[in-house]
C-alpha positions in Angstrom: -3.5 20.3 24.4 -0.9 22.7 26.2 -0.4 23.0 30.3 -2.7 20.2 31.4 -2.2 17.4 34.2 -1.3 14.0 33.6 -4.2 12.2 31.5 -5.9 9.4 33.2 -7.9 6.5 31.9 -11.3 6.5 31.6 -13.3 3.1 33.3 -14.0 0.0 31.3 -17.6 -1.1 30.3 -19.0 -4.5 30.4 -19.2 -6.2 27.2 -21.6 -5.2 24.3 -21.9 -9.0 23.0 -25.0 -11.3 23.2 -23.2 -12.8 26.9 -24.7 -10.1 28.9 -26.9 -8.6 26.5 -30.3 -9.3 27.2 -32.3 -10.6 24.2 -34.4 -7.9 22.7 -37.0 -7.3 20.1 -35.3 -8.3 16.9 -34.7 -5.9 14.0 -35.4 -6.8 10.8 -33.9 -4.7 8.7 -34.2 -4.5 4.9 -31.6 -3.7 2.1 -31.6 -3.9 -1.4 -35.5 -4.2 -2.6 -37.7 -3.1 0.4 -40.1 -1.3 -0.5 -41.4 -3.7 -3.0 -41.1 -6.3 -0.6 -42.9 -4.9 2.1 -45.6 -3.7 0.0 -47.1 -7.4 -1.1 -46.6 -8.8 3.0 -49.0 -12.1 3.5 -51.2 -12.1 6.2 -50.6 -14.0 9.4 -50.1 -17.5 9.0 -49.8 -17.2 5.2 -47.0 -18.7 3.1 -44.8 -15.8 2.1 -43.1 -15.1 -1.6 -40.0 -15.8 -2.3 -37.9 -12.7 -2.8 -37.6 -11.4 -6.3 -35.0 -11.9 -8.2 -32.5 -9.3 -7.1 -34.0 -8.4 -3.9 -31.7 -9.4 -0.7 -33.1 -11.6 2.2 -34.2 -9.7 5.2 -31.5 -9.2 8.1 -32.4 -10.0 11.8 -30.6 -8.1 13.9 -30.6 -8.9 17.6 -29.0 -6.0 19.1 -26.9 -3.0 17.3 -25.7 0.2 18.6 -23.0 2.4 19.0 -20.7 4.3 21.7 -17.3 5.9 22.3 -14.8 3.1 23.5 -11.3 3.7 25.9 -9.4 7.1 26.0 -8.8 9.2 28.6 -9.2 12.4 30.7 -6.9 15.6 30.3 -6.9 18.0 33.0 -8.9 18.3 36.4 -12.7 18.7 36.8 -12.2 21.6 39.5 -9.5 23.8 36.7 -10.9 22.6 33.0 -11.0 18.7 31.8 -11.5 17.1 28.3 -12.3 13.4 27.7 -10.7 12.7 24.5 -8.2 9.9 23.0 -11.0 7.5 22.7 -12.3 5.5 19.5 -15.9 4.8 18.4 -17.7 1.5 17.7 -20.7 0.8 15.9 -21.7 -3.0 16.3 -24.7 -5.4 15.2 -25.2 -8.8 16.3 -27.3 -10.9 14.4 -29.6 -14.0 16.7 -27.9 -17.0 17.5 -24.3 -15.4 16.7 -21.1 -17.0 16.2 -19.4 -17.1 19.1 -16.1 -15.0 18.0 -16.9 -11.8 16.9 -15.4 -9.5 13.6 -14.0 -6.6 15.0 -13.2 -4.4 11.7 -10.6 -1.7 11.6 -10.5 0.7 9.1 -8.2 2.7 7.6 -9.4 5.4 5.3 -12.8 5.5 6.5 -16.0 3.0 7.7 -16.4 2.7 3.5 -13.7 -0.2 3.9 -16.1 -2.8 5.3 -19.3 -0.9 4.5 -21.8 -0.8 1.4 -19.4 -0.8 -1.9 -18.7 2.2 -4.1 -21.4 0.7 -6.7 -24.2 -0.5 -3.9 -23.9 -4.2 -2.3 -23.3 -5.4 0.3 -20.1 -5.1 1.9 -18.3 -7.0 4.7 -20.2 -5.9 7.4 -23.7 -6.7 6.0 -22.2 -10.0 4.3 -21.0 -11.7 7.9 -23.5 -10.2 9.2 -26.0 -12.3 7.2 -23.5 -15.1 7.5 -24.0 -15.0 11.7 -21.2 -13.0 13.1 -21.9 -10.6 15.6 -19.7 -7.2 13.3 -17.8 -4.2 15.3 -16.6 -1.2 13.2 -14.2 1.1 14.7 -13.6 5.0 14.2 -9.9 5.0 15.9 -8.9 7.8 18.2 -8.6 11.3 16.4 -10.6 10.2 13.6 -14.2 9.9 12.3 -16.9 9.8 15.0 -13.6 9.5 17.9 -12.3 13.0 16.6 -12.3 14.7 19.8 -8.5 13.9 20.3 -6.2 14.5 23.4 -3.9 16.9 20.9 -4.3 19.1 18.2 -4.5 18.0 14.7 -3.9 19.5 11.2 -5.6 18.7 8.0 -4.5 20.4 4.7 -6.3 19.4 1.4 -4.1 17.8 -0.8 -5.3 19.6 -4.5 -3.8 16.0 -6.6 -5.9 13.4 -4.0 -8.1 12.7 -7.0 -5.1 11.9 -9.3 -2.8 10.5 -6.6 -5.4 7.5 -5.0 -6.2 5.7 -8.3 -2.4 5.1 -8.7 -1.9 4.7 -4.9 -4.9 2.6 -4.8 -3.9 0.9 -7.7 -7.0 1.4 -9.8 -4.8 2.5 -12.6 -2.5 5.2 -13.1 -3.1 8.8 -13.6 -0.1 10.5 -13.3 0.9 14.3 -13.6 -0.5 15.8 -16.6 -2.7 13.2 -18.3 -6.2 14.7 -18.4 -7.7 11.5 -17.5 -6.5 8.4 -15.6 -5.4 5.2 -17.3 -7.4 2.0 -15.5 -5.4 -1.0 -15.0 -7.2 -3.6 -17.8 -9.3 -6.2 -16.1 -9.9 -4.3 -12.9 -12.4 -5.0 -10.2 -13.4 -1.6 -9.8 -16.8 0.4 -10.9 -14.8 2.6 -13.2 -17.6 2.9 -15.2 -20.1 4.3 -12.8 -19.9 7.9 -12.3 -21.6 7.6 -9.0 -19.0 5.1 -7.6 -16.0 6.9 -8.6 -17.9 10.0 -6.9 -17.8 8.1 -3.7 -14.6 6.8 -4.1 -12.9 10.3 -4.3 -15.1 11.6 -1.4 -14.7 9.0 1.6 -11.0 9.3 2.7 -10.7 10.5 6.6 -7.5 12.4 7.2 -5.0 10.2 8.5 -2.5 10.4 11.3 0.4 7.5 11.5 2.8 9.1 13.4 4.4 6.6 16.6 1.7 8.6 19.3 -1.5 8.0 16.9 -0.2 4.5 17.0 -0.1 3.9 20.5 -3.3 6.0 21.3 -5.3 4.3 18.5 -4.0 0.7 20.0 -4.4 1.5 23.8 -8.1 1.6 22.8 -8.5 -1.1 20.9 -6.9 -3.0 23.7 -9.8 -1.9 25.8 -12.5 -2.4 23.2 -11.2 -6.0 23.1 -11.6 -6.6 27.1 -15.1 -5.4 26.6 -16.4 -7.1 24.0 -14.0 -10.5 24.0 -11.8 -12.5 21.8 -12.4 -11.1 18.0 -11.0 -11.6 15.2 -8.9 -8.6 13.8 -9.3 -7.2 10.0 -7.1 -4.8 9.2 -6.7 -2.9 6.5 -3.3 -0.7 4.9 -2.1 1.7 7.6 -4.2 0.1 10.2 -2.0 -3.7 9.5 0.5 -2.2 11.9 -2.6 -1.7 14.1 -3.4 -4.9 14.6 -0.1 -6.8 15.2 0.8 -3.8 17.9 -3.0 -4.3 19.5 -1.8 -8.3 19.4 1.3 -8.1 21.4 -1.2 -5.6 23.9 -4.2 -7.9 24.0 -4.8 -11.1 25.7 -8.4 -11.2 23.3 -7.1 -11.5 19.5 -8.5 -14.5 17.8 -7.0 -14.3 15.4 -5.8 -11.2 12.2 -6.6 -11.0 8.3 -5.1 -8.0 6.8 -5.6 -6.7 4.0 -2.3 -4.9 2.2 -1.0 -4.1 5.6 1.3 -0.8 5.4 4.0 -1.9 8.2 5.4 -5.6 10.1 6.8 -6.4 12.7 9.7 -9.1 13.3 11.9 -10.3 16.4 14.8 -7.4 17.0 17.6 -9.9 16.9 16.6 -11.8 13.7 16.7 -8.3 11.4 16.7 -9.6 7.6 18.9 -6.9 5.3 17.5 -4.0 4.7 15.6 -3.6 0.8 16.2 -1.4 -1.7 13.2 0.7 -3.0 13.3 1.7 -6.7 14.5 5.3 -6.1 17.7 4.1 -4.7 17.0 4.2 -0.9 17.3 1.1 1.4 14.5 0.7 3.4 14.3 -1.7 7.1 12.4 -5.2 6.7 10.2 -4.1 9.1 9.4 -2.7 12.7 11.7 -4.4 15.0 10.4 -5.9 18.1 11.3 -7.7 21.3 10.8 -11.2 20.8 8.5 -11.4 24.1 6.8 -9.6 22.0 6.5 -11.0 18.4 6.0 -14.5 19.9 2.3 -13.1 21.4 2.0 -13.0 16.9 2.2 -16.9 17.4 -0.8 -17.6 19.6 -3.3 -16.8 17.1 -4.1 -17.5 13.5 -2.9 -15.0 10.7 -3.4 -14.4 7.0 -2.5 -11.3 4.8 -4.3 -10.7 1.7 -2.6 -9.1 -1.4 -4.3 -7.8 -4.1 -3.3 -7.3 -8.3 -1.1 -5.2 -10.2 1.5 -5.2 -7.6 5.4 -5.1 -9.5 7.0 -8.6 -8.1 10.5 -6.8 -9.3 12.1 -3.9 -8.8 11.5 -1.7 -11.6 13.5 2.0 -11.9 10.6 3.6 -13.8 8.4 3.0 -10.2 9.6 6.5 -9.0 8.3 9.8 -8.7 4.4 9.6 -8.8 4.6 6.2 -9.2 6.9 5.1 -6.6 3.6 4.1 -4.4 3.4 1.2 -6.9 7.3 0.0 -5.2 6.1 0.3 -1.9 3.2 -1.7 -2.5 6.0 -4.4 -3.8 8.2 -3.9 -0.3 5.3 -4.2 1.9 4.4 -7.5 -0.2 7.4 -8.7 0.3 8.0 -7.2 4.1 4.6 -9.6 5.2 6.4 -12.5 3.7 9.1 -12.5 5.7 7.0 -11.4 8.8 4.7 -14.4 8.0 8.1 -16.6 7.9 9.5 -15.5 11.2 6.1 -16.3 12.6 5.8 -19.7 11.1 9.3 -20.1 12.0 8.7 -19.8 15.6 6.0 -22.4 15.8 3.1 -19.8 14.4 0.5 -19.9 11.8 0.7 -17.0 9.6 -0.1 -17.4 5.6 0.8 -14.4 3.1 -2.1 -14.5 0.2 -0.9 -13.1 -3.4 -4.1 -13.4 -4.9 -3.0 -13.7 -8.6 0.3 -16.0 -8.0 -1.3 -17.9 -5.6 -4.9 -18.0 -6.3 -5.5 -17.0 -9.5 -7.5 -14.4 -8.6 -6.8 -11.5 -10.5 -7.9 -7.3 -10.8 -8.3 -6.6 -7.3 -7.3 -3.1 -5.8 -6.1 -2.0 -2.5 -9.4 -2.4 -1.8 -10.2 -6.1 -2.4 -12.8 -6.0 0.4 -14.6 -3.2 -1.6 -14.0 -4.6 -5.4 -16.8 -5.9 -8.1 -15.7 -9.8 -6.7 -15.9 -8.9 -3.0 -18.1 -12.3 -2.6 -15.3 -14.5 -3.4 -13.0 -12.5 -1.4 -15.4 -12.9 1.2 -15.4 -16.4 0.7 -11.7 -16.3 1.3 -12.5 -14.9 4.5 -15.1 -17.6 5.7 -12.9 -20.5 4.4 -10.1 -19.2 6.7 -12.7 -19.0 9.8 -14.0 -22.0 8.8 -10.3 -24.2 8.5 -9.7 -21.9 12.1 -12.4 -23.1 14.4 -13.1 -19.4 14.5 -16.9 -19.6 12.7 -18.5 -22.1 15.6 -21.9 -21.3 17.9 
């Protein structure tokens, strides 16, 4: 935004969690099977049904809402002003709540942690029902927080389609095949028209460059003194996210990411750089100063990797497929960050869920795929073996 004064910060709020919320009316809201639920209610006093089979348990909800969060002010009431730069959070806290929060950071859009492309339950909903009081973030310049600071550009990409089931490693469908070729075994509703309707339809536009960065983390940083210590997910492009809103925070529990795009690792302990299948030698990752990186060892970490991920270099990964190498870098890149921590008296842990788990057909998107339970369950072990799940 051209020819204004220097922005300032907008004021803090007081925290949205049960602390210093007042206990309300409960909500009880119903999913999957309401109508038919509601529609046989026993009277007062009277034993109720169990639900049918199919039908999910109602959810009580103790307080939900949603509001912008950080940013700041550019320009002067008395000449013109915007307030822009902030995020958006949408939260629900359930009665009796665990007493460390989720605090879910998308990248492509809320989709990430929401309902799935075929219809259940997603990560919010499923800690949700599991006790955890769930925040879900529009970043700064996207979404719901798109009244940004400075001017963006979006220009439709005419091979998205094609270009996210290889990126997103659904299968491949590469320049000129009329169709694309799924990946055998894949969790992923290929064969439901609706879901692969949603699928194509829910990416935000994206900004990554350095000043996105910092804008997007400034706020979280403030979201996080409002609300408390959280636990991070992070997801692709917003991995970097998290480990930059770490090293800014004082209130991270601890992280999971999922396929994090970028790491960091202490400036004077640089591994070699790695070659990518097209030839070109690429850094291990963002470096840092170690006053830095060392906040990365206060707090609990795991990264989460999904299938159909090359574990070697292959010279046929280039071109339209050269997202499949990168996929492999980054892989490798939260290995070594994950080593640096643990080296430095941390707790990091980086999850290849075929190799080391024998979990196999997951996407990008593991948080969205058909076995999203049992990558749930992944999630709740890891809160559970952290001290992170208590009342």
């Amino acid at each position: 935004m051209p020819n204004l004064p220097t922005l300032q910060p907008t004021t803090t709020r007081s925290t949205t969690h049960p602390a210093s919320v007042p206990t309300g009316l409960l909500l009880l809201l119903l999913v999957s099977g309401a109508a038919a639920g509601c529609a046989g209610a026993p009277e007062s006093g009277a034993e109720a049904d169990p639900p049918a089979a199919g039908a999910e348990a109602l959810i009580a909800v103790q307080d939900q809402g949603g509001r912008p969060f950080g940013g700041v002010v550019a320009g002067d009431p008395e000449t013109g002003s915007l307030h822009c730069d902030h995020g958006y959070v949408e939260w629900q806290i359930p009665p009796d709540p665990r007493r460390v929060p989720l605090l879910m950071i998308h990248a492509s859009s809320t989709k990430t942690w929401d309902t799935t492309f075929d219809g259940r339950d997603g990560f919010r909903t499923i800690f949700l029902r599991a006790g955890f009081p769930v925040y879900m973030t529009d970043l700064p310049r996207t979404g719901r927080a798109g009244q940004g600071c400075a001017q963006t550009t979006y220009t439709p990409a005419p091979n998205r389609d094609q270009s996210t089931i290889t990126s997103w490693r659904i299968g491949t469908w590469l320049p000129g095949d009329p169709a694309p070729d799924y990946y055998p075994g894949v969790q992923f509703p290929v064969d439901d028209p609706d879901a692969m309707d949603e699928f194509y339809r829910i990416q935000y536009p994206e900004f990554n460059s350095p000043e996105n960065e910092q804008v997007e983390t400034d706020a979280l940083a403030v979201l996080l003194g409002e609300i408390g210590s959280s636990v991070l997910l992070t997801h692709s492009s917003t991995g970097i996210r998290g480990w930059v809103t770490a090293m800014k925070s004082d209130d991270v529990a601890g992280i999971v990411s999922y396929e994090p795009g970028a790491v960091v690792l202490p400036e004077d302990e640089m591994p070699p750089p790695i070659m990518r299948a097209d030839g070109m030698m690429l850094p291990a990752g963002r470096p840092v100063p170690m006053e830095d990186f060392m906040k990365l060892t206060q707090m609990p970490i795991q990264i989460i990797w999904g299938d159909y991920i090359p574990s070697e270099l292959d010279e046929n990964n280039v071109g339209p497929r050269l997202t499949l190498d990168g996929r492999r870098i980054n892989a490798l890149r939260a290995g070594l960050m994950a080593d640096a921590i643990n080296r430095h008296g941390g707790d990091a842990t980086n999850v290849m869920l075929p190799a080391d788990l024998g979990i196999t057909g997951n996407t990008h998107f593991p948080m969205s795929d058909l076995n999203n339970t049992e990558i749930a369950d992944l999630l709740s072990d890891f809160l559970a073996e952290k001290g992170l799940d208590t009342r």
